[in-house]
Each structure stands twice: as C-alpha cells, then as structure tokens.
ZABA-743389 format. One record per residue (C-alpha): x, y, z. Coordinates in steps of 0.1 Angstrom, whole numbers, plus 5000, padded with zeros to 4 digits. Example, Ala and Ser with C-alpha at 12.3 -4.5 7.8 and 13.67 -1.06 7.14 Angstrom:
residues 2
@east->5123 north->4955 up->5078
@east->5137 north->4989 up->5071
//
This chain:
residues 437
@east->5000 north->5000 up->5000
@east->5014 north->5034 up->4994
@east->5015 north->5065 up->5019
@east->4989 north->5083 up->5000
@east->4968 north->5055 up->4999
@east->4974 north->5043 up->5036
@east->4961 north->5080 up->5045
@east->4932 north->5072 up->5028
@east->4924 north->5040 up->5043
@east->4925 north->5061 up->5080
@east->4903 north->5088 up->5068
@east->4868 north->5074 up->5071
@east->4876 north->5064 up->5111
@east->4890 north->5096 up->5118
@east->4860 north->5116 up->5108
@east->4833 north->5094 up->5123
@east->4854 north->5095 up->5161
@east->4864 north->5129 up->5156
@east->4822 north->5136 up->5146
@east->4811 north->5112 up->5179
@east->4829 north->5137 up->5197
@east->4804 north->5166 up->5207
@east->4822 north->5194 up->5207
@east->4787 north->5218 up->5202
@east->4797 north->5256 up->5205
@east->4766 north->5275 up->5220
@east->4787 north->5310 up->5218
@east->4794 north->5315 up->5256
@east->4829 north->5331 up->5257
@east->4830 north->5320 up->5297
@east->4827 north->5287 up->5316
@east->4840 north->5258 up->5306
@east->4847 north->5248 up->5268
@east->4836 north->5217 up->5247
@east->4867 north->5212 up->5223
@east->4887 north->5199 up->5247
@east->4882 north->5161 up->5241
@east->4884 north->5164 up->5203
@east->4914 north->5187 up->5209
@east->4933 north->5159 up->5231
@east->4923 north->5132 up->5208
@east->4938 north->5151 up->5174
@east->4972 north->5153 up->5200
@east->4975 north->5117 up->5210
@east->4966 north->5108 up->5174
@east->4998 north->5133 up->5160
@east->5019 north->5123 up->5192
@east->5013 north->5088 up->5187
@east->5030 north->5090 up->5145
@east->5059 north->5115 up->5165
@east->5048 north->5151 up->5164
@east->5059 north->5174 up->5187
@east->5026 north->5187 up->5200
@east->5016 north->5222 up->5217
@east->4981 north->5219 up->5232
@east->4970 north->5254 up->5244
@east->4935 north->5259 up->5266
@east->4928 north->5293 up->5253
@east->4909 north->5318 up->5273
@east->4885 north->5297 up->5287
@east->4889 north->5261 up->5304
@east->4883 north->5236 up->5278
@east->4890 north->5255 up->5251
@east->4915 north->5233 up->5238
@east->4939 north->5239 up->5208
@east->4964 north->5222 up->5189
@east->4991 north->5232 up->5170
@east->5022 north->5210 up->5153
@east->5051 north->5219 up->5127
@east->5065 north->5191 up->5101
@east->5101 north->5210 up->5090
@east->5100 north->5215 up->5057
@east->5134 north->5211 up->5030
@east->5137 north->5245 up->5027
@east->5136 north->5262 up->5060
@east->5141 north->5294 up->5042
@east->5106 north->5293 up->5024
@east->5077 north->5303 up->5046
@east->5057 north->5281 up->5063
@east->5021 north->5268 up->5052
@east->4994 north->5268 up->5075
@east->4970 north->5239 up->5075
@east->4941 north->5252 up->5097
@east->4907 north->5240 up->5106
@east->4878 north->5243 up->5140
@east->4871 north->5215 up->5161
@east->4835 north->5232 up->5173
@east->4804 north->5226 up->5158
@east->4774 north->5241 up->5161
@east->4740 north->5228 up->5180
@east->4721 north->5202 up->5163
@east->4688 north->5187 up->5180
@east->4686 north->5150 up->5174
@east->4651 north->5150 up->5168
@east->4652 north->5163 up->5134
@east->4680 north->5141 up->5126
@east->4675 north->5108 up->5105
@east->4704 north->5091 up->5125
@east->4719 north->5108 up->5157
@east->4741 north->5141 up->5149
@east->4775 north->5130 up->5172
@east->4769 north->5095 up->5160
@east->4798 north->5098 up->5135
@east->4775 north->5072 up->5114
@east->4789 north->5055 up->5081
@east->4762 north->5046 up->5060
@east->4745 north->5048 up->5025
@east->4780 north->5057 up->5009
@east->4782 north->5093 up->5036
@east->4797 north->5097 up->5072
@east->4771 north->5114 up->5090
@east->4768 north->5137 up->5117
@east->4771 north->5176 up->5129
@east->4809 north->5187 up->5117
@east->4809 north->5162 up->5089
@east->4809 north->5191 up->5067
@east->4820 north->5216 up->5091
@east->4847 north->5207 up->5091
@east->4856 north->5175 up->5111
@east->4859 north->5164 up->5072
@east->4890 north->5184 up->5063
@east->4900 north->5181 up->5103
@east->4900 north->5140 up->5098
@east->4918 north->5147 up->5060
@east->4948 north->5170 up->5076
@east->4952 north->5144 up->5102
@east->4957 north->5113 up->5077
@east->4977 north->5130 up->5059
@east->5002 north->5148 up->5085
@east->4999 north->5112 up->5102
@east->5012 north->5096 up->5070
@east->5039 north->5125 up->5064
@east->5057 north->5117 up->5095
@east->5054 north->5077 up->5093
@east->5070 north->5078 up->5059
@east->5098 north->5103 up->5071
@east->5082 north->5123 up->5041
@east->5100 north->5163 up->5039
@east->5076 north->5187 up->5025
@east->5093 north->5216 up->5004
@east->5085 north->5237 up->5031
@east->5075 north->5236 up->5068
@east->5035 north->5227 up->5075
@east->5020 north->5242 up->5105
@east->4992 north->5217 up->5112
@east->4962 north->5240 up->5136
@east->4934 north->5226 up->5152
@east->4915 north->5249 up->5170
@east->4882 north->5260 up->5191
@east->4855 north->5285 up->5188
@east->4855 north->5294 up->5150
@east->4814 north->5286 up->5149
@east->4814 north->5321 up->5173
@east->4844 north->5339 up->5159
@east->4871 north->5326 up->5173
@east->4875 north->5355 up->5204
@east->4886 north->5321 up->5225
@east->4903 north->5305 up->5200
@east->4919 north->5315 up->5167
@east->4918 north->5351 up->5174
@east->4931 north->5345 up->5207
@east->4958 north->5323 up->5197
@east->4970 north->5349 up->5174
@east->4971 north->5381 up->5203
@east->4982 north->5358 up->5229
@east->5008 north->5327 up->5213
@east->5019 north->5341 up->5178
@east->5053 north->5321 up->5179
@east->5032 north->5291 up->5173
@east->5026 north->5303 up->5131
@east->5061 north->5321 up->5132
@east->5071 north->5325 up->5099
@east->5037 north->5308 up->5075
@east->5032 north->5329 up->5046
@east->4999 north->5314 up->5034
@east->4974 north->5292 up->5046
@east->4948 north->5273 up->5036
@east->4913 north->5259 up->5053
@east->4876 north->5252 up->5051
@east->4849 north->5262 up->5025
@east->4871 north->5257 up->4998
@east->4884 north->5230 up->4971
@east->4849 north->5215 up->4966
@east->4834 north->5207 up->4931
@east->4802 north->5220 up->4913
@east->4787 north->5205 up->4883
@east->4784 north->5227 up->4855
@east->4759 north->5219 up->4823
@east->4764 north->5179 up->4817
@east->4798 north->5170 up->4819
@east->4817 north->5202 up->4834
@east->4831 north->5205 up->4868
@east->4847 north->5231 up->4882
@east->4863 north->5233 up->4920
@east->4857 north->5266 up->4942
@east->4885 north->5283 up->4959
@east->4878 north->5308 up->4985
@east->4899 north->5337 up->4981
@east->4875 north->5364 up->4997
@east->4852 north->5365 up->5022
@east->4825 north->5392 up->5038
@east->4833 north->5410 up->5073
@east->4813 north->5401 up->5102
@east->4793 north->5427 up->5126
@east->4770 north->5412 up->5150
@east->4748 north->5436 up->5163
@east->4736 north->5444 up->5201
@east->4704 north->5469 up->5194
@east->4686 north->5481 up->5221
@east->4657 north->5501 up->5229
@east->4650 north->5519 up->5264
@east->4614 north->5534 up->5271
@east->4590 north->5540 up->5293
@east->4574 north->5511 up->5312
@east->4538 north->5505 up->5327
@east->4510 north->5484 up->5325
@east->4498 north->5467 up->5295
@east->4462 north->5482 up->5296
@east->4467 north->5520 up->5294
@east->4476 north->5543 up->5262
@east->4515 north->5539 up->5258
@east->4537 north->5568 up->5240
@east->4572 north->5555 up->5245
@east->4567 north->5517 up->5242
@east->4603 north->5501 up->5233
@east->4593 north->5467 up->5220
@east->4570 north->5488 up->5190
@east->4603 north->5512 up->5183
@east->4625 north->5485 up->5188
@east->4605 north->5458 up->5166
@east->4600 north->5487 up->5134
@east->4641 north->5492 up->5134
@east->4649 north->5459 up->5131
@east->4617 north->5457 up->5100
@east->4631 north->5488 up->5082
@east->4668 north->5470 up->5089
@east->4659 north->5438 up->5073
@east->4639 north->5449 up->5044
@east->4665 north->5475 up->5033
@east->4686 north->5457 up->5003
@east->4715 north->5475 up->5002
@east->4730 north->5477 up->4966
@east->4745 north->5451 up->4946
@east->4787 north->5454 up->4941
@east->4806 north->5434 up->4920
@east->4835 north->5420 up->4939
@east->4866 north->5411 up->4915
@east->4863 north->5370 up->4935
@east->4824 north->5372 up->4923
@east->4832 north->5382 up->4887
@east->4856 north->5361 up->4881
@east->4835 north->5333 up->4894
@east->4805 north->5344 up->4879
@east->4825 north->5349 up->4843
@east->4837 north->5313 up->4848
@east->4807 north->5294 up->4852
@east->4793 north->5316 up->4823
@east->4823 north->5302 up->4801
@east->4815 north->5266 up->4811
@east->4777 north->5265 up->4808
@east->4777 north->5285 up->4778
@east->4759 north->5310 up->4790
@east->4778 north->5344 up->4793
@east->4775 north->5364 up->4824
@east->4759 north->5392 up->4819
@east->4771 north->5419 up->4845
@east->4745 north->5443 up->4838
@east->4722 north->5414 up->4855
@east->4743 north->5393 up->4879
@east->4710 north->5382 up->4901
@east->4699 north->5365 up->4871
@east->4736 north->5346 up->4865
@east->4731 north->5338 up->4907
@east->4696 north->5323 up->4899
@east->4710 north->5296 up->4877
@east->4737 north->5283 up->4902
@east->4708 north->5262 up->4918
@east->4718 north->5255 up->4955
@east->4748 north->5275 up->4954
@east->4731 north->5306 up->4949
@east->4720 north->5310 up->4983
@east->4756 north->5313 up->4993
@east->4765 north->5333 up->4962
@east->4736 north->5357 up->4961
@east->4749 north->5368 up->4996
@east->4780 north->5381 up->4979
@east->4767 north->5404 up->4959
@east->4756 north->5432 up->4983
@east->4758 north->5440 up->5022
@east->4733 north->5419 up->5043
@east->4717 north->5421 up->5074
@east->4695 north->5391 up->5091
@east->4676 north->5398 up->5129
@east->4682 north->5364 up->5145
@east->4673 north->5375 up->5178
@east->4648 north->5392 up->5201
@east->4642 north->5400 up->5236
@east->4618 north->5420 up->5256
@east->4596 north->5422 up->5284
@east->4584 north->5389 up->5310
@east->4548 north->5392 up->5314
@east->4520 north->5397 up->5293
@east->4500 north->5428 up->5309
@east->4535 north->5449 up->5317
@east->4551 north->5473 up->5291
@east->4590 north->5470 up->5296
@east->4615 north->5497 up->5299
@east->4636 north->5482 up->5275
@east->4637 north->5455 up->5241
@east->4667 north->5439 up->5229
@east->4680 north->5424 up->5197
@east->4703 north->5409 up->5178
@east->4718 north->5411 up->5141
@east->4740 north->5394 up->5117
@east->4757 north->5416 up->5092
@east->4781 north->5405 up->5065
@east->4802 north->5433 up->5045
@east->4819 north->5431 up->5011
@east->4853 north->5441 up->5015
@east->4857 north->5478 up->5017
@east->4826 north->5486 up->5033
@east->4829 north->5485 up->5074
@east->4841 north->5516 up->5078
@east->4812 north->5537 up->5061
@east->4784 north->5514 up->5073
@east->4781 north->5528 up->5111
@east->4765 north->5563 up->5090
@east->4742 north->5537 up->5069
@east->4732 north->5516 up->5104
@east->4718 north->5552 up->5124
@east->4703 north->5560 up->5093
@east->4679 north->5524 up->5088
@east->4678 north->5525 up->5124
@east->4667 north->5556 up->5138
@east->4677 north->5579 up->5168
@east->4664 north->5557 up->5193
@east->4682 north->5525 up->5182
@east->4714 north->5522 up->5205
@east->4741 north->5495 up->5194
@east->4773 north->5479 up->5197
@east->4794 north->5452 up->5180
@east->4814 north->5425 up->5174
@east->4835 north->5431 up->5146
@east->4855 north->5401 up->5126
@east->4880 north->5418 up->5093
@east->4869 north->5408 up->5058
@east->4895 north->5390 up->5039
@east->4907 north->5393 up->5003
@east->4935 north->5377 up->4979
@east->4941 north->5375 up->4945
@east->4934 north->5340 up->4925
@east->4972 north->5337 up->4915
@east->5004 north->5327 up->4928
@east->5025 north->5289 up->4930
@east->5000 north->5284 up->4958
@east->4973 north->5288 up->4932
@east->4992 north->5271 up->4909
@east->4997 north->5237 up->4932
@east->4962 north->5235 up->4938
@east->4952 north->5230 up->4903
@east->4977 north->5205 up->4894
@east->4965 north->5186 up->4922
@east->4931 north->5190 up->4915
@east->4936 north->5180 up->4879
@east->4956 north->5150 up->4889
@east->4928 north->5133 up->4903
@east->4898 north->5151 up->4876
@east->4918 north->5156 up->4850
@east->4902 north->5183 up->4832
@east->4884 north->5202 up->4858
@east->4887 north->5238 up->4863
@east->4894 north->5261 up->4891
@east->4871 north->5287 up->4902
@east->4878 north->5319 up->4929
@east->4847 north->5327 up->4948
@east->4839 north->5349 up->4978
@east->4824 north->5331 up->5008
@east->4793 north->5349 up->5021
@east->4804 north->5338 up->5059
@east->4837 north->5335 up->5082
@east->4868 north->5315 up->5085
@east->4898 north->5321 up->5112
@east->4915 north->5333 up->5085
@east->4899 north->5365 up->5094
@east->4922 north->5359 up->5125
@east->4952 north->5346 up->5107
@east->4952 north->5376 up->5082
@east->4962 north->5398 up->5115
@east->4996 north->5382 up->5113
@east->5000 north->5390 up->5074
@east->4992 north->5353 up->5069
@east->4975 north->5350 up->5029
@east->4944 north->5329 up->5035
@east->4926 north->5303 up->5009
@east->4897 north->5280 up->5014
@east->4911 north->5252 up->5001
@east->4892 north->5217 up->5018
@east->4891 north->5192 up->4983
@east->4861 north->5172 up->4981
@east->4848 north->5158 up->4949
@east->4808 north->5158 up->4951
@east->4778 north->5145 up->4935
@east->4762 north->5165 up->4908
@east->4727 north->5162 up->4928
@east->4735 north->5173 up->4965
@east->4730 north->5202 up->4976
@east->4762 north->5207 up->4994
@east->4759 north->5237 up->5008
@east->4723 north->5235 up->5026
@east->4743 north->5209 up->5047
@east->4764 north->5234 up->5064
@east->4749 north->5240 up->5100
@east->4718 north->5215 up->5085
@east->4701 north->5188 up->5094
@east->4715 north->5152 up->5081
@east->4749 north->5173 up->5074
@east->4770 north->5144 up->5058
@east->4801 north->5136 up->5040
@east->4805 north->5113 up->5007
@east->4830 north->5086 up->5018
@east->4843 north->5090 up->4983
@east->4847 north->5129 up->4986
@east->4869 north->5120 up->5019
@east->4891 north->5097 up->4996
@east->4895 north->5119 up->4968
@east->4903 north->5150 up->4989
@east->4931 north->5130 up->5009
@east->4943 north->5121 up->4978
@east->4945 north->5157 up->4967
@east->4956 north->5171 up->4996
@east->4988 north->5147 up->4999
@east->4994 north->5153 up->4964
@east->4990 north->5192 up->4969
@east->5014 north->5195 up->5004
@east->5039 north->5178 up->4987
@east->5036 north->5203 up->4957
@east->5032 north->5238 up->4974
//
C-alpha cells in the first residue's frame, strides 16, 4: 500500500470519532469549553506518528487547541498553515435521520454535525500529516498543522486569541489554507469546476437596544420600546443595500458563464446567481451588504410594558465597506436604536500565485480536466484571524461531490453528511497538493 493511499484508508475512522465527539459551541465566551476532548484526541493521534505537540486551553477552560510543525526542506521558504475548528454548532437530534454525534457510516456518507464543518477536512489534515511523519516524508516547506476551538462564534477564544496571545506558534507561515474551499460543482452535463475561496465578507454582530418608558399593559402607551424596537429591526431587514461586483464574484460568475455557455451578463448578475441552483443562496449573499435579525428579547409578562427591548443582528460586509456602514446603520435605524458590536476583518486575495498554481495541478491529477474557480464566501473563517499576522488565506478543503446534492444546505443542517468518496479523493489531493506547494 502506498503512503497516500494508507492515508486514505484512515480517513473514514478519523471523521466518524472525531464527529462522535460533541464538541457543540453554544457562543458562551466563559465557563467551561467543549473542544477539549476532540482537541486531546487530534494530539495523542499526532503524538502517537511522533509530532511534537503544543496543546494550548485558550481563554476559557476547555477551550483546547492544537498546533504542530513538520520542517519543511527548505527552511528558508515560509511556512504553510493547515488550519481547521474542532467546534460545531448545535444540532437537536430530533430532526436528525440518525443521531448528529453518532459519527454514522452509511449509504455511501459519514454522518453527523461537523461532517461538513469541518471534522471532514480536520480528519483529511490528520491522515495526511499522520502519513507524512510515518513515511519520514519532507515537505518543500514547513507545515504548521492547527486545530483549533471557537471558529462557529468567531474565534475571540480560540483562533483570534491564539493569534494576540501565542503568535510564535505560526512564526514564519506565509499562506494558509482551510475550510469552504476546494469543493466541486457541476456545471451543464459534463463540466466540473472546484471553488477556491479567496475572499470573504466581514462580520458585525449587532447588540440593538431600545429603552422606554414602562407600565401596565392596559393603558395608552407613548414611549413603548418593543413597538420602536421591533420597526428598526423591520426597516433594517427589508433594506437591500446595493448590489457590488467583487473582483472574487466576477471572476467566478464569468467562469461558470464560460462553462455552461451561457455568458454572464454583468448588467444582470442576480439573474447569473439564479441559475447556480443551491449555490446561489451562498452566492447571492455576495453580491451586496446583508443584514439578518436572529434574535429578540423584551419584556416577562404579558400585561407589563417593559423599559427596555433587545436584539440581535448578523451583518456581513463586502470588503471595503465596514468603515462607512456605522453612517448607513443610524440611518435604517433611527435615533432611538442604541448599538454595539462584534466586529471580525473581511478578507481578500488575488486568484494567483505557485499556491494557486499547486492547487490546480493537484486538482487535475485526480479530475483531470476540471477547472478552478475563485469565489467569495458569504460567511467567516479564522482566516479573518490569521490575516492579523499577514498570513494570505485560501479556502482550500478538496472534496469531489455528486452532481445532485446540495452541498451547501448541509452546512449548519440537518443530516449534514460527507460522501466517503469525497473524503478519499480530497486525501488524495491534499497529499498530492502539500507535497507540491
């Protein structure tokens, strides 16, 4: 059997135990963490092959981290970063067709919450940086393998922290790559092309509240904060802000208009989004600013007006656009709206480079013939935290997929599952690929 293959072999066990490990990130930045089992696990599993491995609890207990290096042949070459989340978030079991931390291989998938994201590309890194250091294999340059906690609420506790707090641990990586990335679409009846992230939106989540005048629920009220409160948010989420071609989008949307054979027309690009079927609910996010109320709190009793309502809002900027948006936000709003935020960078590179380059030759190594694609991803990565240290981030997590699922409704969905044959084929890629970059 040869390494690559040997890696593949492993891959299938190591994302069912790493899935059976719940490792559910609710969003509490205090108390005690979940990652720490899957985070001790990944280490025995590198120490056991002989990695030298740093396990770091970051800001919270349980918050566990991992981070080895493989030394590269030329030490004068910056490193590559190989980084992916051990959380997931929630899933209730009963909307699940088989249990979500089950880690369950059947029907041709490996099922269960993370098996998309991203214990998939976690269990993938492993076989392969396992294999690396079994064969005595030198890569061209040093590999910094990361596996790490709290991306599913920003990383503050994990990647973001890492990077404030231990930044000798990525001295010297260049470039990195990591989730959302490398998979394929179908295009028309016999094209496929594979999607590389090399932009994605920035992140404000919003704290709105509204302070008013309470009393009881029967008299004529002037200064109720749940009404005020509740027609913010309604002006907030019916506002479309205007559609902006990012150069990622373009280039992606020009693409796929060369390969169906039907041109993109930029003077309609909701119309080129309509035709990317499942895709374009992650697509059509890209083309404008959006904003999406996903919670809402006021008052405790039915017959009492409160003195105050609170909410809370997803917004996701193109690149470019954070600094003017406070001025657009008090404008939707209103004067009685007060807010703060959480605040995650957007990220942006250019689809070029050897990086670039390595990825498509190992792409076409195992689909000979397919095409490479930049895109921008509509959510977040930690490479929002790894771009603080200069580092060039790529979503890059190969997976070769059937032409009829609908791969991205499985992220953060119910029955979220992996094709056993996308594992394979992205191990075999990603071997091929860190031996090439």
């Amino acid at each position: 059997m040869s390494d690559v293959e040997r890696a593949v072999a492993e891959v299938v066990t190591l994302t069912s135990e790493l899935i059976a490990i719940d490792t559910t990130n609710v969003g509490e930045r205090t108390g005690v963490g979940t990652e720490q089992a899957a985070a001790e696990y990944v280490a025995a599993k590198l120490s056991e092959v002989g990695y030298d491995v740093t396990y770091v609890e970051s800001g919270a207990r349980g918050r566990g981290n991992v981070v080895a290096r493989l030394a590269g042949a030329d030490p004068s070459r910056g490193a590559l970063l190989v980084h992916g989340h051990l959380d997931v978030v929630p899933a209730d079991p009963a909307q699940w067709s088989v249990h979500p931390f089950s880690g369950e291989v059947k029907d041709g998938y490996v099922w269960g919450r993370g098996a998309v994201d991203m214990k998939d590309m976690l269990a993938m890194t492993l076989a392969v940086a396992r294999e690396f250091k079994r064969s005595d294999t030198v890569p061209p340059r040093d590999l910094i393998f990361a596996f790490l906690s709290d991306e599913e609420a920003g990383g503050f506790v994990g990647a973001r922290w890492l990077v404030e707090h231990r930044p000798e641990l990525f001295e010297g990586a260049t470039e990195a790559i990591s989730e959302v990335g490398g998979f394929s679409i179908s295009v028309g009846d016999d094209a496929r092309a594979y999607l590389v992230e090399t932009a994605e939106k920035g992140i404000m989540w919003l704290r709105l509240k509204v302070e008013g005048t309470a009393g009881h629920g029967s008299m004529v009220q002037t200064d109720n904060p749940v009404a005020k409160l509740a027609a913010a948010v309604t002006r907030l989420s019916e506002h479309r802000f205007p559609i902006e071609l990012h150069p990622a989008v373009r280039e992606f949307l020009t693409g796929v208009g060369e390969l169906s054979g039907v041109p993109f027309d930029e003077s309609d690009p909701e119309a080129a989004v309509a035709r990317l079927g499942g895709l374009s609910r992650l697509v059509g996010a890209t083309l404008r600013d959006t904003a999406n109320l996903t919670m809402f709190n006021a008052g405790y009793k039915a017959n009492v007006v409160p003195s105050d309502a609170t909410a809370q809002v997803d917004v996701r900027l193109l690149p470019g656009h954070q600094d003017g948006f406070p001025d657009v936000l008090d404008k939707i709003l209103g004067p009685d709206v007060q807010w703060e935020a959480d605040t995650l960078p957007p990220v942006e590179t250019t689809f070029d480079g050897a990086l670039v380059d390595a990825m498509a030759r190992s792409i076409d190594a195992e689909d000979p013939g397919a095409r490479l694609l930049p895109y921008m991803l509509s959510g977040g990565t930690d490479a929002k935290s790894f771009s603080q240290l200069g580092i060039r981030g790529f979503g890059f997590a190969p997976l070769k997929l059937p032409a009829d699922l609908d791969f991205t409704a499985l992220f953060h969905g119910v029955d979220e599952r992996v094709p056993i044959e996308a594992l394979e084929f992205g191990t075999r890629v990603l071997h091929r690929f860190l031996l090439d970059s």
